[in-house]
N, C-alpha and C positions, 0 to 999 in steps of 0.2 A: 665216284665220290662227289666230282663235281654237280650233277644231276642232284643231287637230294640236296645241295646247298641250295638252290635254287626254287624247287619245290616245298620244300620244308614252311617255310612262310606263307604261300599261298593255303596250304593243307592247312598248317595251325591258324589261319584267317576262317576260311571256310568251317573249320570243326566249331570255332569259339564262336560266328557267328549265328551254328547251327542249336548252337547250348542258348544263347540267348533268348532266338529264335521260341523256343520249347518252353522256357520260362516265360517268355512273356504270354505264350497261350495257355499255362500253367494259370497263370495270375488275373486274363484278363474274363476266364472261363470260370472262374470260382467268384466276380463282380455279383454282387445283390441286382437282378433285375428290376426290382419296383413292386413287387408284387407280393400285396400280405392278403392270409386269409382270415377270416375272423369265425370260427364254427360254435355252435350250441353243441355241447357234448351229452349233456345230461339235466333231467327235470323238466321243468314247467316253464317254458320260454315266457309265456304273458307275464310273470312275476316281475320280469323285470323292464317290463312294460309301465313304468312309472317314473326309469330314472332312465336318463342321458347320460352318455357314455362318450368323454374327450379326452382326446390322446393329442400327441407331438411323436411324429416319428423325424429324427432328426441323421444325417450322416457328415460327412464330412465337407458336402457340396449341396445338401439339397435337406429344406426341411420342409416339414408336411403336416398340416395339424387339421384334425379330424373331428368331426361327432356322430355319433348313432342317436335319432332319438326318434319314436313310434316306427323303428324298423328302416328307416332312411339314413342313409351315407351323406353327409358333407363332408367334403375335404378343399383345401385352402393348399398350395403350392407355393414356397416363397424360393424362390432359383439364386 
């Protein structure tokens, strides 16, 4: 009886540090990498070969403001 008084503590440290553990890889594995795509799905691409295309992609640490225009990427990083 003695013995499990003793151990009991160490076991419930280790289990709840092991639950932690799994959540925080849980959480840090579903993080957005940085990485958007932008695709032509359908029609006549050159159509819209007249107008410039500006975005802001914003999170909660990091914002990103962008333009497409004659088929070229700029993008702006504000950290």
């Amino acid at each position: 009886m003695r013995k499990w008084k003793i151990y009991f503590p160490l076991v419930s440290f280790c289990g709840s540090l092991l639950v932690i553990c799994i959540i925080w890889g849980i959480l840090r594995g579903s993080v957005w990498n940085g990485q958007m795509e932008l695709r032509h799905l359908e029609g006549d691409e050159s159509a819209l070969a007249d107008f410039t295309l500006k975005g802001k992609i914003a999170d909660s640490q990091n914002t990103w403001n962008f333009s497409i225009e004659d088929g070229k990427l700029e993008k702006t990083a504000f950290i």
